[in-house]
C-alpha positions as CSV (number, residue, x, y, z in Angstrom):
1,X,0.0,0.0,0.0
2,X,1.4,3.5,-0.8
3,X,0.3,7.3,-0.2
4,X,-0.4,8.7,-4.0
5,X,-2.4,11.7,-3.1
6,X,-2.7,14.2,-0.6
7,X,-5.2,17.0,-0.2
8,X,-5.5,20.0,0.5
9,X,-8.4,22.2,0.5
10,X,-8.3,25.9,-1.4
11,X,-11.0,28.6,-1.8
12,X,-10.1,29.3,-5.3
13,X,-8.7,26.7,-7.9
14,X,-6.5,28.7,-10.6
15,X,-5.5,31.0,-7.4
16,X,-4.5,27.6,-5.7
17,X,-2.7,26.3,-9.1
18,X,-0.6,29.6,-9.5
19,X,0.4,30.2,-5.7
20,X,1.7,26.4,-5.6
21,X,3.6,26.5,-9.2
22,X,4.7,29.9,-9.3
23,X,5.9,30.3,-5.9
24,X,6.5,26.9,-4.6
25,X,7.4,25.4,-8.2
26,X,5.4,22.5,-8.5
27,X,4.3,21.7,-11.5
28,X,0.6,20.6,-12.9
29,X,0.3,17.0,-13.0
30,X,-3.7,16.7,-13.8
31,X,-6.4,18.7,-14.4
32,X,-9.3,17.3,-15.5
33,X,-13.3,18.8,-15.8
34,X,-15.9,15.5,-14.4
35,X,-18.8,18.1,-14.5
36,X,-18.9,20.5,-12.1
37,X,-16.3,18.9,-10.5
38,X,-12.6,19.2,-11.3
39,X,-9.5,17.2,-10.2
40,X,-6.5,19.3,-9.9
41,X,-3.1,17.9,-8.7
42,X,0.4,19.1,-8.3
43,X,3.6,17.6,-8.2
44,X,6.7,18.3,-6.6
45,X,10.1,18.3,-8.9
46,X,11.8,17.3,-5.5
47,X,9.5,15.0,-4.3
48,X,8.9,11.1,-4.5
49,X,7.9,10.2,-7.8
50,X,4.5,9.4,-8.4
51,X,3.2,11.5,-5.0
52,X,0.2,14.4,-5.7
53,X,-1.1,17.1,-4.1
54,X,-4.8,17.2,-5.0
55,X,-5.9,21.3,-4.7
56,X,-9.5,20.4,-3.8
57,X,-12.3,23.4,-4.0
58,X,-14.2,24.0,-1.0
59,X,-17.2,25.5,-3.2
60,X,-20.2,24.1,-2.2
61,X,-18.3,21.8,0.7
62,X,-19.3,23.5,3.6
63,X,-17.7,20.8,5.8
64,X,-14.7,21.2,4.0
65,X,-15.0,25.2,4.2
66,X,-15.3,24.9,8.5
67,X,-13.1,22.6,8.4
68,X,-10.2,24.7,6.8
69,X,-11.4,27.9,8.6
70,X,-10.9,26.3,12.0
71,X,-7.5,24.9,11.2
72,X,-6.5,28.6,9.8
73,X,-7.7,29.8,12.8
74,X,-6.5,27.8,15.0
75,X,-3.1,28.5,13.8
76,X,-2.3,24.3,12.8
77,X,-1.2,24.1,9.5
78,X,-3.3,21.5,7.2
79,X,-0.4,19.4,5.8
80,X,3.5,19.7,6.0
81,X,6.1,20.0,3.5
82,X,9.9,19.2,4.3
83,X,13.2,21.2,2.9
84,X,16.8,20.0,3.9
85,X,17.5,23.9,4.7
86,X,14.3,25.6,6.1
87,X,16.2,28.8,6.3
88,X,17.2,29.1,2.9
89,X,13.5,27.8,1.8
90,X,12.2,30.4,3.8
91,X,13.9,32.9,2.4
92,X,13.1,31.9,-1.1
93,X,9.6,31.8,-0.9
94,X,9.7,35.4,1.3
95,X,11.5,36.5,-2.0
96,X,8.7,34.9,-3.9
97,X,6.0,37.0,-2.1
98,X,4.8,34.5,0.1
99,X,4.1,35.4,3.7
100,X,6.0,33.3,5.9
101,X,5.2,33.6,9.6
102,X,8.0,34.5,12.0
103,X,11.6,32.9,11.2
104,X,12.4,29.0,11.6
105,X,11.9,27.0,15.2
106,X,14.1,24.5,16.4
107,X,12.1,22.6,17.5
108,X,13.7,19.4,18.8
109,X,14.3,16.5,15.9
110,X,12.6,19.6,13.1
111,X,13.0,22.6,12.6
112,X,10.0,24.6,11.1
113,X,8.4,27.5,10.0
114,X,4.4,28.2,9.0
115,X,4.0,29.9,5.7
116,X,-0.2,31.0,4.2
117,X,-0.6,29.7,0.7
118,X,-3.5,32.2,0.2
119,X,-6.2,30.2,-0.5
120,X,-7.2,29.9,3.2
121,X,-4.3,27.4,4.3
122,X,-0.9,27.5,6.6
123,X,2.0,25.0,5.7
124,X,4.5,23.6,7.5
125,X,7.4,23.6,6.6
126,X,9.8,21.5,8.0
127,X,13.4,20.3,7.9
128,X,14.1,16.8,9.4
129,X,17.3,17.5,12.0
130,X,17.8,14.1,12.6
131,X,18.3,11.2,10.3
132,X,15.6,8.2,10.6
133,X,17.2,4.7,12.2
């Protein structure tokens, strides 16, 4: 059994596609119209081959909407996403106009930092400080 796809929820889905290929630099892998429904996924160029990010519309998905809003606001991020230098990563992305909150945490066996993708999520963004056994 494997993980293939991941989701995250966005308000907006062609906000959603350009915040995570033209800032983070994932490219589109599918997008495909099934109605009014439409599957979107992303790929990372760094990440395990054959793993997507689905950007999944909260139109209409109320559940979905609360759901994201009380994470938001909350302050947990909805999903992580790991860097082998979170400072430089950071940096990039603040370059890139994203907002990243605050500056990198140690935080024990991580360190990490939350960034907003603007489409009503915060990320985690993490960098592994010691190597798995």
């Amino acid at each position: 059994m494997q993980i293939k796809i991941s989701t995250v929820f966005v308000d907006d889905h062609e906000k959603a596609l350009a915040f995570y290929t033209g800032k983070l630099g994932f490219r589109k892998m599918a997008d495909i119209a099934m109605g009014p429904y439409r599957w979107l996924t992303v790929v990372s160029p760094e990440g395990a081959h054959g793993v997507e990010l689905q950007l999944e519309s909260i139109a209409g998905f109320d559940a979905a909407r609360i759901f994201q809003r009380s994470l938001y606001e909350s302050g947990r991020p909805c999903t992580a996403f790991v860097t082998e230098d979170v400072e430089a990563e950071a940096q990039t992305l603040r370059e890139r106009g994203v907002l990243v909150r605050g500056a990198p945490v140690d935080m024990g066996p991580i360190k990490a930092v939350m960034f907003e993708d603007g489409c009503g999520n915060l990320i985690h963004l993490v960098q592994p400080l010691v190597k798995p056994q």
